[in-house]
KOLVOLO-865625 format. One record per residue: residue in one letter; x, y, z of N, C-alpha, C, O in turn. Coordinates in steps of 0.1 Angstrom, whole numbers, plus 2048, in hexadecimal, padded with zeros to 3 digits. Atoms other than C-alpha are relative to their C-alpha. Layout:
# residues N
aXYZXYZXYZXYZ/...
***
This chain:
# residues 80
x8007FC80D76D82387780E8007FA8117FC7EF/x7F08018047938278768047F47F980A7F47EE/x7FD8088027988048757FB7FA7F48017F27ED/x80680380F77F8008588078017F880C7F87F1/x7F47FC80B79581384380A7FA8028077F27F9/x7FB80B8037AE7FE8478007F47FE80A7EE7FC/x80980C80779F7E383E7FC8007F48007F87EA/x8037FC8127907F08208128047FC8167FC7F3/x7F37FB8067B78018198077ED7FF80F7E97F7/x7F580E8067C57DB8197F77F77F97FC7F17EF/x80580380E7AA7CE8078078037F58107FC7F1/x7F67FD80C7B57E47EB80B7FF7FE80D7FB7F2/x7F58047FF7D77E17F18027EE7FB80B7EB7F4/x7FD80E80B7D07B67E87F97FF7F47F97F47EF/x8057F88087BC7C77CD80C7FB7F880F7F17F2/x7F67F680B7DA7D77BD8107F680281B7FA7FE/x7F68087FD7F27B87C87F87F17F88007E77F5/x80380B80A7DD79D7B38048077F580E8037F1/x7FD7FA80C7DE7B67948127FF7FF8197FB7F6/x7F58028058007B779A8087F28008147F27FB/x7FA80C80480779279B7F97FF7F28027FE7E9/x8057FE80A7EE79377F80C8047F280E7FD7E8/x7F97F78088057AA76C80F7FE7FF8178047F8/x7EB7FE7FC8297A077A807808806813809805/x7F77F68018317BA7888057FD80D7FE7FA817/x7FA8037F584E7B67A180A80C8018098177FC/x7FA7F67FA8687C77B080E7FC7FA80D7F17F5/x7F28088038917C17A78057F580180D7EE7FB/x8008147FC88F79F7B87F77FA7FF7F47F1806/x80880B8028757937AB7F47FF8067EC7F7802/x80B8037F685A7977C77F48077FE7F5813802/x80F7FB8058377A17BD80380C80C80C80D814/x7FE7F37F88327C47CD7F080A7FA7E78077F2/x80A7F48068197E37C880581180680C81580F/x7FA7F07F981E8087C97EB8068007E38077F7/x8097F87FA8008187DC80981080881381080F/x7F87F57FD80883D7E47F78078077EA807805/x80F7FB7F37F98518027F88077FC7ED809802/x8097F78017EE86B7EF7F27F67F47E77FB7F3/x80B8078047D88507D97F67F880C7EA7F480D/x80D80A7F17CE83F7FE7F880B8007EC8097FE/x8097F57FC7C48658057F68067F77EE80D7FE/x80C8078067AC8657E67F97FC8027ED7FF802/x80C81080279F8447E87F580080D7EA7FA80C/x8068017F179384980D80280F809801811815/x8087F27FE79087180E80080680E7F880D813/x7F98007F97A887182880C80D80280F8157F9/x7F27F28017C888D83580A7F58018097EA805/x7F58087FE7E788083180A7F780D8127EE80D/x7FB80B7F57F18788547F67F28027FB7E7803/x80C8098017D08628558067F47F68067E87FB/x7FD80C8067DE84D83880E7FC80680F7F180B/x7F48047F780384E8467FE7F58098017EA809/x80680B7F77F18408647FF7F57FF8067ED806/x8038078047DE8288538097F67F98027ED7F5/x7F780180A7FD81B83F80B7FB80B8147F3808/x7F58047F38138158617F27F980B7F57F6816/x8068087F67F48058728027F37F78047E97FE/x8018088097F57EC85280F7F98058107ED808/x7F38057FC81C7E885D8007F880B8057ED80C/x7FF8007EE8187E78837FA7EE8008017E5805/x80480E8008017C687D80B7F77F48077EB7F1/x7FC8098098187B78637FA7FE7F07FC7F47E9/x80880A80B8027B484680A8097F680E8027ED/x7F27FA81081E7CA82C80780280B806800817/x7F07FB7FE83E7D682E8028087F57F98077ED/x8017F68068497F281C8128037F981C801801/x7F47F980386A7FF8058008087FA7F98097F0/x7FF7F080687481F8008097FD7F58127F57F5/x7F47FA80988482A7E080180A7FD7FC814802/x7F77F08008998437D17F880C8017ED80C808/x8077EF7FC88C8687D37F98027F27FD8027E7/x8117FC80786B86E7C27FD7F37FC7F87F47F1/x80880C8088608497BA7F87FC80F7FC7FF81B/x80F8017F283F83D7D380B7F28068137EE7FF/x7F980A7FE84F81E7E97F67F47FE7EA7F57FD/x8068098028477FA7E47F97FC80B7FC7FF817/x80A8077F182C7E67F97FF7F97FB7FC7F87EF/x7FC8118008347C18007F07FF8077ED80880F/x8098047F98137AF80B8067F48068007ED80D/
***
């Protein structure tokens, strides 16, 4: 079941990464990006927040994003 949700979580995640080529929206250099934030994972899939954390570093662990933090209070970016 675990693994479902992650599956479904990067689905949406190339979801919200067409809209944003769609749309333009990039990052400082230029590189298409998306901001998904855990507490919207923990919403969408009705989840606790270590569960999405989880979910979010299992997506890492295999390679499929990467992730950058920014400054204090903005969500970080996700590279597909």
């Amino acid at each position: 079941m675990f693994k479902n949700k992650i599956y479904n979580l990067y689905e949406n995640m190339i979801s919200l990464f067409k809209c944003s080529v769609k749309n333009n929206f990039t990052d400082s250099k230029g590189k298409i990006c998306i901001i998904y934030t855990r507490e919207r994972i923990m919403k969408e899939f009705g989840i606790s927040k270590p569960t999405a954390i989880k979910m979010v570093k299992e997506l890492k662990n295999l390679e499929l994003i990467e992730e950058k933090r920014q400054w204090f209070g903005n969500p970080n970016l996700i590279y597909l």
